[in-house]
C-alpha positions in Angstrom: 0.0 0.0 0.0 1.1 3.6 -1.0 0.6 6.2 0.3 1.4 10.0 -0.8 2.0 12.9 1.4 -0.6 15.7 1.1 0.9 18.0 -1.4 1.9 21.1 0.5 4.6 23.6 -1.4 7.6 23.9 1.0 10.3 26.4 0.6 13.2 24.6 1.6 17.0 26.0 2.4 19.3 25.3 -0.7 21.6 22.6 0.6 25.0 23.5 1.7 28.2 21.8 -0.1 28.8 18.2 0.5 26.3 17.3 2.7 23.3 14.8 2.9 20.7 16.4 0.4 18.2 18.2 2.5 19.9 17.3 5.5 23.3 19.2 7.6 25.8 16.8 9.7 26.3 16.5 13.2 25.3 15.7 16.8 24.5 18.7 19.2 26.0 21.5 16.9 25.7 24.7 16.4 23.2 25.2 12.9 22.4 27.7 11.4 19.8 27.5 8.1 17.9 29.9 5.9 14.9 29.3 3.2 15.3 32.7 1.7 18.0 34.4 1.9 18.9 37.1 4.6 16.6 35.6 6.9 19.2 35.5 9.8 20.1 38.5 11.5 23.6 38.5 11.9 26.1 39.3 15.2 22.9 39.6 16.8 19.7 37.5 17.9 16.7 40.2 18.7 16.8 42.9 15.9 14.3 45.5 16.2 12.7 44.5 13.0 13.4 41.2 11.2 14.1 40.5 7.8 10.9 39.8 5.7 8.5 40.9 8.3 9.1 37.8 10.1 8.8 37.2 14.1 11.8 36.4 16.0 11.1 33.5 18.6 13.1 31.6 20.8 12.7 27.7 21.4 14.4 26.8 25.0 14.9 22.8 25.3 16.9 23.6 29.0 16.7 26.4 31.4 18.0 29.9 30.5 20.9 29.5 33.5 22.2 25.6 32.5 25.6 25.2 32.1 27.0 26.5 28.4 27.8 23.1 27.6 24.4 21.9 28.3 22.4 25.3 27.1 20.0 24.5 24.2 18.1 26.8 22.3 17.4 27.4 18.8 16.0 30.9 17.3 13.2 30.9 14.6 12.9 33.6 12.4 9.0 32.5 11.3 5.9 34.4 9.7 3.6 34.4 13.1 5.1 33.9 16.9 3.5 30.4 18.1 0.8 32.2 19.8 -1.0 32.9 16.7 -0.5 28.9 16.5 -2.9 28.4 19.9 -5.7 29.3 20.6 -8.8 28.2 23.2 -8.2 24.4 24.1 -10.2 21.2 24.6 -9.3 18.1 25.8 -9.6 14.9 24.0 -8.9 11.4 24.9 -6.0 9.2 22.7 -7.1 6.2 24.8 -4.6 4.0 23.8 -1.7 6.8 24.5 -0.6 6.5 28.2 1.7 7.8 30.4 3.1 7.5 33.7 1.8 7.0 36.4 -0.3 4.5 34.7 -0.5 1.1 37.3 -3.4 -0.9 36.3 -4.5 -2.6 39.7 -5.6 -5.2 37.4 -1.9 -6.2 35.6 0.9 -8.1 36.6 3.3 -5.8 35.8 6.7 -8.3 37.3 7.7 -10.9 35.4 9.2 -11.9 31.6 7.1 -10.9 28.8 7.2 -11.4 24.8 4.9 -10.2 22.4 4.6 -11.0 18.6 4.4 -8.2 16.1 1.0 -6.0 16.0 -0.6 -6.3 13.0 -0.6 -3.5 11.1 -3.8 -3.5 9.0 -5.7 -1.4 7.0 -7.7 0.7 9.4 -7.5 4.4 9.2 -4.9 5.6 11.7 -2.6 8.5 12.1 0.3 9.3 14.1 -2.1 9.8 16.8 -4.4 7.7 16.7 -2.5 4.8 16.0 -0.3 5.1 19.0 -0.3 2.0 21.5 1.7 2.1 24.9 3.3 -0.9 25.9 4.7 0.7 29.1 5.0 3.3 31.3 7.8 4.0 33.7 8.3 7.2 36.4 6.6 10.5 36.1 5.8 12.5 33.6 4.7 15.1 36.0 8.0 15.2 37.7 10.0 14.2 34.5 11.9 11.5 34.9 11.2 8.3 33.2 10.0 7.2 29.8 6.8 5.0 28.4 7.0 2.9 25.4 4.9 2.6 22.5 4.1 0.6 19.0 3.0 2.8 16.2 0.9 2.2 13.9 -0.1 4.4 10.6 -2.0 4.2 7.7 -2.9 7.7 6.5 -1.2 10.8 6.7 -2.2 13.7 9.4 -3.9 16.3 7.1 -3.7 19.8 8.5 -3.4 18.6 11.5 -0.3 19.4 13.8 0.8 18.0 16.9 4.0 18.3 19.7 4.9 17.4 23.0 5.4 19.5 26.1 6.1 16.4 28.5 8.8 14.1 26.3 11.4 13.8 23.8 10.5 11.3 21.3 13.0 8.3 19.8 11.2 6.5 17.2 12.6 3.5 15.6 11.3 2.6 12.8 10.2 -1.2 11.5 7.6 -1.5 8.3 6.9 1.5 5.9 8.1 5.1 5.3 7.5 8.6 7.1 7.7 11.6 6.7 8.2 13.9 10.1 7.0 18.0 8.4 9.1 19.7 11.5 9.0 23.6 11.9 12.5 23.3 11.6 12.6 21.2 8.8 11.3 17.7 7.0 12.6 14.3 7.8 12.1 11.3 6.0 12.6 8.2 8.2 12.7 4.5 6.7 13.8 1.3 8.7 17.5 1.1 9.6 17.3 4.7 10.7 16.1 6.5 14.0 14.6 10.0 15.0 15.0 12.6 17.5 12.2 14.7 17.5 12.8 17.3 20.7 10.4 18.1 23.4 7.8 21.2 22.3 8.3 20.9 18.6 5.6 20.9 16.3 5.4 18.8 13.4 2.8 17.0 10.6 3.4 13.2 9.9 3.0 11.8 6.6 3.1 8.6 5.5 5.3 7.8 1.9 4.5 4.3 2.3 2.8 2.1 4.1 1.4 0.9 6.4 3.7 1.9 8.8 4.8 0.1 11.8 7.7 1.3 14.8 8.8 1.5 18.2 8.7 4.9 20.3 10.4 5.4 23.2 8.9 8.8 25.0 11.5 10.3 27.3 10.4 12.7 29.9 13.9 13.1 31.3 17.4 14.7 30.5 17.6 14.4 26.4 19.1 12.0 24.6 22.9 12.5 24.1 26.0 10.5 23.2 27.4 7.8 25.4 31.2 8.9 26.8 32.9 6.0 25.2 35.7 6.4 27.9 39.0 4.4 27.5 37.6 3.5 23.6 38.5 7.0 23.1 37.4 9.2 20.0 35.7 6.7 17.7 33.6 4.1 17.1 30.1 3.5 18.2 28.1 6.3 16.9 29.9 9.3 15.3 28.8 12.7 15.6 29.1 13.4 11.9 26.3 10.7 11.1 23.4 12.5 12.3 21.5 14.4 10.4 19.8 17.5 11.1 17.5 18.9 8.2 17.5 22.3 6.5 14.9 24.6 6.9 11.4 24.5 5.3 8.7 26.5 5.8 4.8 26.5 4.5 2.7 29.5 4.2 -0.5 28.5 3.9 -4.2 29.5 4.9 -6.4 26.8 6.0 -8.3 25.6 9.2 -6.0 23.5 11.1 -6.0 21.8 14.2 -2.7 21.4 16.7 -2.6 18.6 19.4 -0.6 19.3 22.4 0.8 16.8 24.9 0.9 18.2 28.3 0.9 16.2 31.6 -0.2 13.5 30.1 -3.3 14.8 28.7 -4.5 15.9 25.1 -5.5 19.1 24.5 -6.6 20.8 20.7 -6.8 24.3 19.4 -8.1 25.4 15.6 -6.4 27.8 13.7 -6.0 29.1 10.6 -3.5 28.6 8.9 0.1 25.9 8.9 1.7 26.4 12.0 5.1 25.1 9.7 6.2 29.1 9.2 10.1 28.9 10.1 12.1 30.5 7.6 14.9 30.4 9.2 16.6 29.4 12.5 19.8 28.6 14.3 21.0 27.0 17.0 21.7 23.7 18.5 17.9 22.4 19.6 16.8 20.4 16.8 15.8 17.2 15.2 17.9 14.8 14.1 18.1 11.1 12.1 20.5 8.4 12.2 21.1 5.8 10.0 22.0 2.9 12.1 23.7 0.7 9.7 26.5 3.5 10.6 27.1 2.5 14.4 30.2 0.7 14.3 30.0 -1.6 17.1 33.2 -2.8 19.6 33.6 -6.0 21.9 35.8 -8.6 22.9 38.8 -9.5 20.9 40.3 -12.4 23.3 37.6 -14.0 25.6 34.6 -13.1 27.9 31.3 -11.6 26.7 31.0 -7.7 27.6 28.3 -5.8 28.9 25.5 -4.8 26.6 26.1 -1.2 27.3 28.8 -1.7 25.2 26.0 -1.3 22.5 24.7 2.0 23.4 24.1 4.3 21.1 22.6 6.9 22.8 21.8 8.0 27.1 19.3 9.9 28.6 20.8 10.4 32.2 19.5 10.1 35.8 20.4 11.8 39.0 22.6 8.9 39.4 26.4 8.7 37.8 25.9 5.5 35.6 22.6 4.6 36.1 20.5 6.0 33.0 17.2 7.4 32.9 17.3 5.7 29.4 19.5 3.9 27.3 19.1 3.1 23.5 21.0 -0.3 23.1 21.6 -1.6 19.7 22.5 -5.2 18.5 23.6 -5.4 14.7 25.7 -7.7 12.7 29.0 -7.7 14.0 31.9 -10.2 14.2 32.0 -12.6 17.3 36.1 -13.5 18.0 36.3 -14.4 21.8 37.7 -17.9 22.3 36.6 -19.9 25.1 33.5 -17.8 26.1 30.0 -18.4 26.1 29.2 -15.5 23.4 25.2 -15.1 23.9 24.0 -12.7 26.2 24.9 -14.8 29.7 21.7 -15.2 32.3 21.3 -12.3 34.8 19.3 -10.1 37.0 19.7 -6.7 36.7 18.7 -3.3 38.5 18.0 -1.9 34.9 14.7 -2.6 33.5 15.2 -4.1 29.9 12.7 -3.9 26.8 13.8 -4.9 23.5 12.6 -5.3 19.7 13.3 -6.4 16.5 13.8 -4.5 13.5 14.7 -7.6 11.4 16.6 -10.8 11.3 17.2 -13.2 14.4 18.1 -12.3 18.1 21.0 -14.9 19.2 19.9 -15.6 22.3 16.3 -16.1 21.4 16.3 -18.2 17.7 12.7 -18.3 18.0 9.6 -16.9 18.7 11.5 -12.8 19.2 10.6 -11.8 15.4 10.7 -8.5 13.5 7.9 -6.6 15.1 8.0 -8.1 18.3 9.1 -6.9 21.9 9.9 -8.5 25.0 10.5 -6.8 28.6 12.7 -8.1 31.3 11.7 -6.3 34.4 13.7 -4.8 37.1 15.7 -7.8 38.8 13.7 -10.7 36.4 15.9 -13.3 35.5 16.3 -14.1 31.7 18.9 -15.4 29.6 19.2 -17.7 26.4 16.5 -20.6 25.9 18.0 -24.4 26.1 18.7 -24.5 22.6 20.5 -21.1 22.2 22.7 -22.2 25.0 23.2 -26.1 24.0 24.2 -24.2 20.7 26.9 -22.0 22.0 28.0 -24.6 24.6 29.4 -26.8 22.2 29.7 -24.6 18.7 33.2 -24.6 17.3 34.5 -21.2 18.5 35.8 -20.2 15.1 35.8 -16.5 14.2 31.8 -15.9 13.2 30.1 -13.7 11.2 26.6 -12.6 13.2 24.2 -11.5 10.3 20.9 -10.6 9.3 20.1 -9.2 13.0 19.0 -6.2 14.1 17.3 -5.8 17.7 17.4 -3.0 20.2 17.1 -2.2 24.1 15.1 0.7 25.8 16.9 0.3 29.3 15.7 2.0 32.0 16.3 2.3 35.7 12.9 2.5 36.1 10.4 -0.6 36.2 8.1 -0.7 33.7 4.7 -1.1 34.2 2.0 -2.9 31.7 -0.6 -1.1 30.3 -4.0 -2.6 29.8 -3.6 -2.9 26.3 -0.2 -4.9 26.3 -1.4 -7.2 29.0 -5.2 -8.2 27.4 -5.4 -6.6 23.7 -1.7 -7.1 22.5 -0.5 -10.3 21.1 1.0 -11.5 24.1 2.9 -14.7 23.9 1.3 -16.9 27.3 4.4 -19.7 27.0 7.3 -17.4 26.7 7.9 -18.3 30.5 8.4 -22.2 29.2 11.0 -21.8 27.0 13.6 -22.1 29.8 11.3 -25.2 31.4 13.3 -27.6 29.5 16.9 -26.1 31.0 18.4 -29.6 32.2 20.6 -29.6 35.6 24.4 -30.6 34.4 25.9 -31.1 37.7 26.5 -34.1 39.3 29.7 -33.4 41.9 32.5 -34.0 39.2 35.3 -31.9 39.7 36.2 -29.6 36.2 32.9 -31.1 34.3 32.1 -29.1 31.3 
């Protein structure tokens, strides 16, 4: 099924000089963009007037007083302040969109859980109304924490707008094509590639093809930043210059419109007149972003022993506590597996970390069957897990040869956090009832001799 986006005549920013088309390079710098030229006041932020009649605004992602290092804002030079873009709200209800707190009295939230993929369909649904939460963990009132969610799309939002005041949004995408209309610019996400949308950003999605299906991870903590790879020093893992932070495009255009605001928790709407996409031009260093993740360039053991899975992450929301991440975003992708005399699946464990994964394609190792593209599983807080009897019968005895792990692509929302059910993943979801069982058939090995393997 195809599906094209509405079609709305952007301005866009010429592209600069050896970048991505459409799209400028890096992680966290400094941008600066323009649709027409002259747009951006120079030496200066606030001029008196602005070029073209436009409004000068300024979009805040931390306090005014954070640290410089930290400080993120971006200024947008667009034709009406976002005012004009509000006006009296109403609540609505997304039913299937939760956040936290959200402790059904009803689920069993502790335990190991696996779903299989949610069918996509052919139903009519949007960004918005095709959101499902899977999870919910903290407070978005208090921000700190996250909630998980499967999307699912059909159709294209049509002058309709929508943004979050309470999270930062990852979205990882698994079956179709979307486009992300950004007042700061258009991204086109496909499968193998992530998103960054910030918190309080407005944007349109459109689907290029579908039906559409992904993972969200909703972050109402510290933002998403790069991992500090430590003793593996400048490189590796994911580079800076990978991401991709689009150009800017603006619409000017009057129609009725609606925008949908997230806001603790609830779902509020306004009508207005006209696009709310006006940014002609802006810079700074609060924006969106896209990564292709067939780019991370993954590390790990070159002699023996299995490490971590952190050493995986790709990107860290932090905590209040040194180490301990609000959220991390964990990816396993094909990559060489060298260690002699080590058991090279993930090993069994308990951990203070609360662990949900997905597939994007291929085969987990540790799981050969039943974790498919599409599905999820979650590992609670201090739930023990590990491989099933045949993964671990498998790399018991397998000839420890240097090996090629292919076709595979899974990933980890980590969280210190534990993550509680929602209705819906417990009772509507495709929840797989014998996961539990398939460590039943783990056989006890000892017996009392001394240096048995």
């Amino acid at each position: 099924m195809n599906h094209q986006p509405s079609p709305h005549n952007f301005v866009q920013a010429p592209t600069p000089q050896g970048t991505t088309p459409g799209y400028m390079p890096g992680f966290g710098n400094d941008f600066e963009t323009e649709a027409l030229p002259g747009v951006l006041p120079q030496g200066m932020n606030s001029p008196q007037k602005c070029n073209y009649g436009l409004y000068g605004e300024q979009l805040s992602g931390t306090a005014f007083t954070a640290p410089s290092h930290q400080n993120e804002r971006t200024w947008c030079y667009r034709i009406r302040p976002s005012v004009k873009h509000s006006h009296r709200y109403s609540k609505i209800a997304l039913p299937y969109w939760k956040s936290a707190p959200h402790i059904d009295p009803d689920v069993v939230s502790m335990g190991q859980f696996r779903w299989d993929p949610l069918p996509t369909g052919s139903a009519p649904l949007n960004w918005l109304t095709g959101m499902r939460t899977m999870t919910t963990a903290g407070d978005v009132n208090t921000q700190v924490g996250m909630a998980s969610h499967i999307y699912l799309v059909t159709e294209s939002m049509v002058d309709e707008y929508f943004y979050s005041a309470d999270s930062e949004l990852l979205i990882v995408p698994q079956e179709g094509r979307l486009r992300f209309c950004t007042e700061l610019g258009i991204i086109d996400l496909e499968p193998k590639e992530i998103a960054i949308l910030p918190r309080g950003l407005l944007y349109r999605v459109e689907v290029l093809d579908g039906p559409c299906r992904g993972f969200v991870c909703e972050n109402y903590g510290q933002k998403f930043e790069l991992p500090g790879r430590g003793p593996i020093g400048a490189n590796c893992m994911a580079n800076r210059r990978d991401f991709k932070t689009p150009v800017a495009a603006f619409e000017d255009r009057e129609t009725p419109s609606k925008v949908v605001i997230k806001w603790c928790g609830q779902f509020h709407v306004t009508e207005i007149g006209h696009s709310p996409l006006d940014v002609v031009g802006w810079h700074g260093n609060y924006a969106p972003c896209k990564y292709d993740l067939r780019t991370y360039c993954p590390v790990g053991a070159v002699l023996f022993d299995h490490p971590d899975p952190s050493i995986f992450t790709v990107l860290t929301a932090a905590s209040g506590v040194p180490g301990t991440a609000n959220i991390d975003f964990v990816l396993f992708r094909e990559r060489w597996m060298v260690a002699e005399d080590t058991f090279r699946p993930p090993w069994y464990h308990k951990n203070i970390m609360s662990e949900l994964m997905g597939n994007i394609y291929g085969q987990y190792d540790a799981k050969p069957k039943g974790f498919v593209p599409g599905g999820m599983s979650l590992h609670n807080m201090m739930m023990p897990h590990g491989p099933d009897r045949n993964a671990f019968e498998n790399a018991s005895n397998a000839d420890l040869a240097a090996h090629k792990l292919d076709n595979t692509m899974s990933f980890m929302f980590e969280t210190r956090f534990p993550q509680h059910l929602t209705g819906f993943a417990a009772t509507e979801a495709p929840l797989q009832d014998d996961y539990i069982d398939c460590w039943t058939s783990l056989e006890k090995k000892f017996d009392g001799t001394p240096g048995k393997k």
